[in-house]
N, C-alpha and C positions, 0 to 999 in steps of 0.2 A: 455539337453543343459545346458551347465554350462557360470554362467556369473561373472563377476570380478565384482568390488565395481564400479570401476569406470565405465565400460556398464551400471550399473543397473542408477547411477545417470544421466548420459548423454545420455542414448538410452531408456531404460525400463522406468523409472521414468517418465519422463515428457509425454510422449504416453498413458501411465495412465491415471496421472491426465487429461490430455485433453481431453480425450472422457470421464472420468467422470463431466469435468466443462464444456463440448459444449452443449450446449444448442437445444433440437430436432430439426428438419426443421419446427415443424408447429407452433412452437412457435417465431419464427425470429420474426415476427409483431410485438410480444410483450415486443422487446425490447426496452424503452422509457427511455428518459432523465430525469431526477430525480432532481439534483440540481449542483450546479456550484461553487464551491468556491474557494477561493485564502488564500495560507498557504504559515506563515511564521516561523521560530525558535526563541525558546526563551529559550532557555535551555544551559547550562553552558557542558563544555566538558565533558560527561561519556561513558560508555559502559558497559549496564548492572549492574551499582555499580563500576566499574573501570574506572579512566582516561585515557581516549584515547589522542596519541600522539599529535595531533593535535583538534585545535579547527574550525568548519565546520559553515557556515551559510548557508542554504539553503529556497527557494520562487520557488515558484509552483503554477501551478493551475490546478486543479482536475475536473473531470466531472463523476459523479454518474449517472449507468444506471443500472434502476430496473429489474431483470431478475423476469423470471414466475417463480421462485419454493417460494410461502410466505401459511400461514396462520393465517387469522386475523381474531379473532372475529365478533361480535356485536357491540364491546363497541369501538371497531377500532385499539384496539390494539392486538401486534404479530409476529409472527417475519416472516424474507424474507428475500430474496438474494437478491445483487446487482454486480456490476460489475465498480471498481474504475481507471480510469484511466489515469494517472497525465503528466505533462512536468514540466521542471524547470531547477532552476540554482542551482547549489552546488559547493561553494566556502570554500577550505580551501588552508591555506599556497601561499596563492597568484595567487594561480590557478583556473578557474574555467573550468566547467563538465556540460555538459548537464546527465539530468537525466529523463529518460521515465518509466513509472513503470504500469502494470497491474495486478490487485489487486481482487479477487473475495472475495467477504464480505460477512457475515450473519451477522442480523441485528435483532435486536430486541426494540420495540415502535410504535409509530403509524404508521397508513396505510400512514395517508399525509406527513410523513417525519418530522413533527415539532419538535417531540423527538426521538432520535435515539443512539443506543448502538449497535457497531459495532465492529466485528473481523473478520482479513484477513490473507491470507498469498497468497502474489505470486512471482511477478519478475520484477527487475526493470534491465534496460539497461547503463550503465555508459558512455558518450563520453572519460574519464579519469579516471585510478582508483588509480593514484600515487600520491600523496599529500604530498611535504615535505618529513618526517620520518614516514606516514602514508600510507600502503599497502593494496587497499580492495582485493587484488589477482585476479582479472578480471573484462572484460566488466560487466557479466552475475553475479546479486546479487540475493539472495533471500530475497523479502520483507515482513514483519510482523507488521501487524498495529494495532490499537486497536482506536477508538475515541468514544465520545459523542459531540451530536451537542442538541440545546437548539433553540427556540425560540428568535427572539430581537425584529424584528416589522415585521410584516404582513410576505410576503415571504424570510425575510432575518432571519439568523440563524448564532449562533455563537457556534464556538466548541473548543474543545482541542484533538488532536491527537499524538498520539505515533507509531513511527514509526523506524523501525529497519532495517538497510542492513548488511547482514552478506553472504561469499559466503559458510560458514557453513563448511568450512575446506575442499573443492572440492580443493584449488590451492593451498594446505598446510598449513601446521601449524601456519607458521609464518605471517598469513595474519590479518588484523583486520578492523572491519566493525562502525556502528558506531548506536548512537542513537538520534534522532529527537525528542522534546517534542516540538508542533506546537501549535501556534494557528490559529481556522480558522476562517474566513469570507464565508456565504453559502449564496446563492439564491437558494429557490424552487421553481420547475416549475409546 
């Protein structure tokens, strides 16, 4: 069976990854609410080191759930999965987009989340992806995050996130994605 580039991203691809990130049946129970935060942008227009056409503001709020695959010490630190999944506004050039995004993470720092180093990559959903002179090329983007979240008082936590949507040159060349440097607000549960 022979498959084109474009089967493998739109049929093969994502069937993969899916049954590699679903989680068994007997583990469902232990999927638990983790923390809660609210992210806003603070970062000047780039992509990657280049300026992008337009300048974007985006606010969100995210909810972190702990998936079962971690290993943690004695000392309580170690790393684990989690499972990010955000809604929000994305405003550029006078238009705004709703934006949905689900995000599987591995994480590395404590068990109780007060310190956390985190990398993702999965997919966000666009309600608009035309902005101006800015083309993200579809609904369908691929997301790439990266954060640290910190301690501020008792269950609230303060972090910095980076965050990427690119549709990764699936709708052509001439499409371009953009990059988020956030800051967050977190409660843990």
């Amino acid at each position: 069976m022979v498959f084109s580039d474009r089967s493998f991203h739109f049929g093969v691809l994502p069937i993969v990854l899916g049954c590699l990130l679903a989680p068994a049946p007997t583990y469902s129970e232990e999927l638990e609410l983790q923390s809660l935060s609210i992210r806003a942008r603070v970062s000047e227009r780039t992509l990657l080191g280049e300026e992008a056409p337009e300048d974007f503001r985006e606010y969100d709020v995210s909810v972190n759930f702990r998936l079962p695959w971690n290993h943690y010490g004695d000392s309580g630190w170690g790393v684990g999965s989690r499972l990010m999944a955000s809604a929000g506004l994305l405003r550029g050039a006078e238009k705004n987009a709703l934006v949905v995004s689900l995000i599987p993470e591995m994480t590395l720092g404590s068990q109780d989340g007060r310190f956390v180093l985190d990398l993702g990559v999965g997919g966000a959903l666009f309600s608009r992806w035309r902005f101006g002179t800015q083309d993200y090329g579809g609904p369908f983007q691929f997301a790439l995050t990266a954060g640290i979240t910190v301690p501020l008082y008792q269950k609230l936590g303060l972090g910095y996130r980076f965050l990427h949507y690119s549709d990764a040159g699936v709708n052509g060349s001439d499409t371009i994605g953009a990059d988020f440097h956030m800051i967050e607000f977190s409660y843990r549960f």
